[in-house]
C-alpha positions in Angstrom: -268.1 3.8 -23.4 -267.3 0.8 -21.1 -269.2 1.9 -18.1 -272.4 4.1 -17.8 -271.8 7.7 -16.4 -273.8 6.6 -13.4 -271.0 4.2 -12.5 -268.6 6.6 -12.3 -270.5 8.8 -10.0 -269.4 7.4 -6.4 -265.7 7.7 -7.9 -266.2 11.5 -9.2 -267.8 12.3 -5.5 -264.9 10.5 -3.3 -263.1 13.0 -5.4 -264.4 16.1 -4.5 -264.7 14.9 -1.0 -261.1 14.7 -0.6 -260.3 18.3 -2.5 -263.6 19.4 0.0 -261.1 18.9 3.2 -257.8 19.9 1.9 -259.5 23.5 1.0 -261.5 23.4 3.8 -258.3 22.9 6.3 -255.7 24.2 4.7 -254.1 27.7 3.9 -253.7 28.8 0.4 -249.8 28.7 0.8 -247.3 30.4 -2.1 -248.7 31.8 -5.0 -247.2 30.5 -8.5 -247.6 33.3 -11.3 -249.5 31.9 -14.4 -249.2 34.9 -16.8 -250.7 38.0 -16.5 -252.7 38.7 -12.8 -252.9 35.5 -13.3 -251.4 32.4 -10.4 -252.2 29.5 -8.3 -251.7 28.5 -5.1 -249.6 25.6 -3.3 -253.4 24.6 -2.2 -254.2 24.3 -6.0 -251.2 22.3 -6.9 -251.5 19.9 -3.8 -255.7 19.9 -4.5 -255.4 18.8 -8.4 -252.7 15.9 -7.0 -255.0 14.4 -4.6 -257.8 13.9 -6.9 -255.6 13.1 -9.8 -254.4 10.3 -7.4 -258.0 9.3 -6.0 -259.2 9.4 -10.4 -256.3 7.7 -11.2 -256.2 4.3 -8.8 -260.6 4.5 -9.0 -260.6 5.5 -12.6 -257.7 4.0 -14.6 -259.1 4.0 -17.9 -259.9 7.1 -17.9 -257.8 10.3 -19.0 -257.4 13.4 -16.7 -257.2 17.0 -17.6 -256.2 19.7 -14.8 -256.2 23.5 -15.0 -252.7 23.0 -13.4 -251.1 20.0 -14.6 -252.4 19.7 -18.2 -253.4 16.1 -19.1 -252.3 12.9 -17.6 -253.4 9.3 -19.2 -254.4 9.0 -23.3 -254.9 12.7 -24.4 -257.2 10.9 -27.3 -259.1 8.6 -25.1 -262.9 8.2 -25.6 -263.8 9.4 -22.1 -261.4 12.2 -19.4 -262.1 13.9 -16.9 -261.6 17.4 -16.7 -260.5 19.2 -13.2 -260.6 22.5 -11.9 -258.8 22.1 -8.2 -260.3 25.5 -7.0 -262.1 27.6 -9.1 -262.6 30.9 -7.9 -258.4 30.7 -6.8 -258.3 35.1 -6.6 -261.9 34.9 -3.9 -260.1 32.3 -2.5 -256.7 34.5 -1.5 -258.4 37.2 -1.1 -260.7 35.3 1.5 -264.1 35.2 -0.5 -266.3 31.8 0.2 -267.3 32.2 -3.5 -264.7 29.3 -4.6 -265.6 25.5 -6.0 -263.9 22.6 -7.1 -265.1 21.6 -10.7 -265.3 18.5 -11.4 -266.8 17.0 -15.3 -266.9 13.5 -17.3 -266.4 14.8 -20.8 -267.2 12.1 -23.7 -266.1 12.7 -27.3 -266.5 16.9 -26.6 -269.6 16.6 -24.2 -269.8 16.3 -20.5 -272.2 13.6 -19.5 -271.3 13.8 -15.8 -270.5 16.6 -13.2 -269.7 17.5 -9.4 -269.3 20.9 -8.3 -268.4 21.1 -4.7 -268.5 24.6 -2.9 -266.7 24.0 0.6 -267.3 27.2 2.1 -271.0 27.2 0.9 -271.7 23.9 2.6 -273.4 22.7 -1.0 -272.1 19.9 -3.5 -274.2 20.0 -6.9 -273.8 17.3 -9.6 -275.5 15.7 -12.3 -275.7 12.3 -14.8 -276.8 12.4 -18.1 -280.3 11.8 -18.5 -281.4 11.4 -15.1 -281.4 15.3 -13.8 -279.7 17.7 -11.5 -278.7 17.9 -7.7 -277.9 19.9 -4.7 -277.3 17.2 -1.9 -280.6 15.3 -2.2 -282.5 18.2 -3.4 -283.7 17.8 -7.7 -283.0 21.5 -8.5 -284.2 23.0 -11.9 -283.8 26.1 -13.4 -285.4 29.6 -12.8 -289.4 30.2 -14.4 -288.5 34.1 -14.9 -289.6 34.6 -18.6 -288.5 38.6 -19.2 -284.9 39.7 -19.4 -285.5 42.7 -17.5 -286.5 40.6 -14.5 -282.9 38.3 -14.8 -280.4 38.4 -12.8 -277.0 37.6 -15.1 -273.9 36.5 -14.1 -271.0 37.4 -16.4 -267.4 35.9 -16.4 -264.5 37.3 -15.5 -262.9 39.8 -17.9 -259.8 38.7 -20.2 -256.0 38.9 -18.9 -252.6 38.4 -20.5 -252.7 38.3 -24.6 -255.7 40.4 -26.9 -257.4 40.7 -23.8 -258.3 44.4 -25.2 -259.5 42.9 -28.2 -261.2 40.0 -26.1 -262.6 42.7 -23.3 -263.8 44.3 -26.4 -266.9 42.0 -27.1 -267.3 41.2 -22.8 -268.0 45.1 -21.8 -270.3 45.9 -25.0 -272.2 43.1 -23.4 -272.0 44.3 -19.9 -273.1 47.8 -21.6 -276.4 46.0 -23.1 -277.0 44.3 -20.0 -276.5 46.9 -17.6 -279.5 48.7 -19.3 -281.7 45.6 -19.7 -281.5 42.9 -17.0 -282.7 43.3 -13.6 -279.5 43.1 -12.1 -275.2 41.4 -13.1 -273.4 39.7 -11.1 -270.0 39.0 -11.2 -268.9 36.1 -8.7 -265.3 34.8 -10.2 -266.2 31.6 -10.6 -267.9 29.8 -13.6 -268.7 26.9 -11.7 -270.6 28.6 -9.2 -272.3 30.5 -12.2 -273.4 27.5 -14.0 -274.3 25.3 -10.7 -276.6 28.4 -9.8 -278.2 29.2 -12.8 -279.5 25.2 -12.5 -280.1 26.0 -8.8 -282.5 28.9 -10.1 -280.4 31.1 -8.2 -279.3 33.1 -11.3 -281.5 33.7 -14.5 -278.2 33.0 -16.8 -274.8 33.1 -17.1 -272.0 34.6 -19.8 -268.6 33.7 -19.9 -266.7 34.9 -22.8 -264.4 31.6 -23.0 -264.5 28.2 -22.5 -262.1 25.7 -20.8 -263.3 22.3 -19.8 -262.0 22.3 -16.4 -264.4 25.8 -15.8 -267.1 24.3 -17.0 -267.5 20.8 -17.9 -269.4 20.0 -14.3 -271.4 22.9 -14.4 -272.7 22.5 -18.3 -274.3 19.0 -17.6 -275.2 20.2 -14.3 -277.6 23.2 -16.1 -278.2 21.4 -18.6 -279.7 18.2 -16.6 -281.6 21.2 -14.6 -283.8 22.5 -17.9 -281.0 25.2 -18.8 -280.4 25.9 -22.6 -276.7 25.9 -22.5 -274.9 27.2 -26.0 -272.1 29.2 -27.7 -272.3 32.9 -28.3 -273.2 32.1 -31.8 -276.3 30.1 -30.5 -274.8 26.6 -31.2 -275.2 24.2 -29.0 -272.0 24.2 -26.9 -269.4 21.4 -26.8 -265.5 21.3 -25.6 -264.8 23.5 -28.5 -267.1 26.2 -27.9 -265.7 29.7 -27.8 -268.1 30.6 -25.0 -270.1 29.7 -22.6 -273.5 30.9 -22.5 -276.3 28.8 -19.5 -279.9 30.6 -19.6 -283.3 29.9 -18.3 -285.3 28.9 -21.0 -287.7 31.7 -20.5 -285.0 34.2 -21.3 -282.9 32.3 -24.0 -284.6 34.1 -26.9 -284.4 37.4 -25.8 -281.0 36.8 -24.4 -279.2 35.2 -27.6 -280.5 38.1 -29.8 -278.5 40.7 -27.6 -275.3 38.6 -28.0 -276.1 38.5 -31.9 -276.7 42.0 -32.0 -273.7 43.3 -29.7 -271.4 41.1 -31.6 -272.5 42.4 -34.9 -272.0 46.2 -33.7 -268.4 45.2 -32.1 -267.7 43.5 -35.7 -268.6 47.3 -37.7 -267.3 49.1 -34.8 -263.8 47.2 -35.8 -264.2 47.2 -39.2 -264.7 51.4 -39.4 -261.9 51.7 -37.0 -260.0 49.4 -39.3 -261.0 51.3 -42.5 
């Protein structure tokens, strides 16, 4: 890298700072169908353009990934930035505070620096590799709860558009297990939220069946800068590439990875008798 992660901090929270006040003053505006019950708003588009601006004129050596305009700059370069405008877009519409922007410094398939901003919430959490996690001023680190039936678990939204019946699949024989093991699951429609508050200590862990940088880049150095064990549902640890996205307290890790192992091998015979 040609500049420590640190340095790229003040640029990364000018950033969210500018997508802060559009969200925060303006209306969502047309929605933009992106598949199946899937869309953005004209507030997505015109947040994602502002901070591509702001990245692109403080940042220029660096790449830029958006959930809405795919990848500006050298799609190959060693360091990008990957951008969620408004995560959380359906709360948003539908008037829900539960809604962040997602901001995360990704280098060679690892995030090493991350902003989430939550604009109705009032909070901004970020973190820089090696040197912890954030809310405001506040260090924040991650729940001490060390049994799986006192957690509370977030889980991600469920799939939409194509094998989402074969994706759902794996997502509600997990919501089955949990349902009769945790304390309590949460579903908030928002990864970055999830991830920024299982660091806050807010949430025991959180599950999301899929993985796109923009989701979750910010908030997987954030938990992981906060004490979280962050990995794939396989147990590796996670990277761009993961197929999930899987933050826990460590107190809980155990107990939880050996429920995904063991739901994912019963979905796998479950398939393979109703294949036979």
């Amino acid at each position: 890298m040609t500049a420590s992660p640190g340095a790229l901090l003040p640029a990364a929270i000018e950033a969210v700072a500018l997508a802060n006040e559009l969200i925060r003053s303006r209306l969502p505006g047309p929605l933009t169908a992106k598949g199946d019950r899937d869309m953005a708003t004209e507030l997505d588009f015109a947040v994602e353009r502002t901070v591509r601006g702001h990245l692109r004129e403080r940042t220029p050596g660096v790449a830029v990934l958006g959930e809405e305009e795919g990848v500006s700059g050298d799609p190959d370069a060693e360091l990008m930035w990957a951008l969620d405008p408004i995560d959380g877009t359906a709360n948003l519409v539908h008037g829900m505070p539960l809604t962040g922007v997602s901001l995360g410094l990704i280098h060679r398939g690892r995030p090493i620096l991350g902003v989430i901003d939550l604009p109705f919430l009032g909070v901004r959490y970020w973190a820089v590799e090696h040197t912890g996690a954030y809310a405001g001023d506040r260090r924040i680190a991650t729940s001490r709860t060390a049994r799986l039936n006192e957690a509370i678990v977030a889980v991600g939204d469920y799939a939409v558009g194509v094998d989402a019946d074969e994706k759902n699949g794996l997502r509600l024989a997990l919501n089955e297990q949990l349902a009769g093991r945790v304390q309590r699951v949460r579903m908030l429609g928002s990864a970055a939220i999830d991830l920024a508050w299982v660091a806050d200590g807010k949430l025991d862990a959180s599950m999301t069946m899929s993985n796109k940088p923009w989701d979750t880049a910010a908030g997987v150095i954030i938990a992981r800068e906060a004490g979280a064990v962050v990995v794939d549902q396989d147990g590796s640890d996670h990277t761009s590439s993961s197929a999930a996205t899987i933050a826990m307290a460590p107190g809980v890790a155990e107990e939880l990875l050996a429920l995904v192992a063991w739901t994912q091998e019963e979905v796998t015979a479950l398939r393979t008798r109703r294949g036979a």
